[in-house]
N, C-alpha and C positions, 0 to 999 in steps of 0.2 A: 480476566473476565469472570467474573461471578455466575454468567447462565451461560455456560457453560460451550460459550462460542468457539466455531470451527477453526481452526487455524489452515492457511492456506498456504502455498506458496510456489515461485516460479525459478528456474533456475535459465540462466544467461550462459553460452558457451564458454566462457572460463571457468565456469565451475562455480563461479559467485550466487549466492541466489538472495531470493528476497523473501521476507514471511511476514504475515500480517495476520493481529490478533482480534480482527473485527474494527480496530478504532483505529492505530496506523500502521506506517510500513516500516519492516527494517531488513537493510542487506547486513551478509556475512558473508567471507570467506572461510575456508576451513575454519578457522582458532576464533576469530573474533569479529563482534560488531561494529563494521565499518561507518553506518548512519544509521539513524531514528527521524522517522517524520515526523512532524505534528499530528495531533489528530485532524483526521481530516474525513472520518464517519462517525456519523451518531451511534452503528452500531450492526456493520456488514460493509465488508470491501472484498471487490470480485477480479481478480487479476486477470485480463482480456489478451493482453500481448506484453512481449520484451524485445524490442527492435530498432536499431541503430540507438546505443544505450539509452533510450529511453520507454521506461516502465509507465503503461497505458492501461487501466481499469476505473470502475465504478462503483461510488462509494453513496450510502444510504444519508440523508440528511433530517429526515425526522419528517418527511413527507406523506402523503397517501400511497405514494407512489414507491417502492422500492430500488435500490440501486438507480438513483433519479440523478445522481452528479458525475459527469467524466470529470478521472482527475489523470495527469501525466506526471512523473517524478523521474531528472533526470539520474538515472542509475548509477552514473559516479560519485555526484553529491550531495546526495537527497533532495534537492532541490526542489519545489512542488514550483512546477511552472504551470499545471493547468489545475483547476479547481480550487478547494476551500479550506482555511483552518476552522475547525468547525467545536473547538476548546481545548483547556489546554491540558 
């Protein structure tokens, strides 16, 4: 990120966790990067919960409104089963 966005992140009881750089998500375990999402904000993602492996937050889409898209990503596969690719 160029303006100099927060970096966030949640960690899952194995120890796995997830970080996202404002635009998408990525897990790791210790060593390495297990998934990368799409982007899936224009430019702020706010991690809400991580519970029965799927990662649950809110992602900004370019609205009036802030943190205005739920998105879900199932935590094994990166899978975005709720919300939007939003470029690539």
């Amino acid at each position: 990120q160029s303006m100099g966005a927060d970096v966030a992140w949640i960690v899952d009881v194995s120890g796995d966790f997830a970080l996202t750089d404002s635009l998408r998500v990525a897990r790791f375990n210790r060593e390495t990067m297990l998934w990368r999402s799409p982007r899936i904000s224009c430019d702020e993602i706010v991690f809400d919960e991580l519970k029965d492996g799927k990662l649950m937050g809110r992602a900004w889409l370019g609205s009036n409104e802030p943190l205005d898209a739920p998105f879900v990503l199932d935590f094994e596969s990166g899978a975005l089963l709720k919300g939007q690719i939003v470029g690539p």
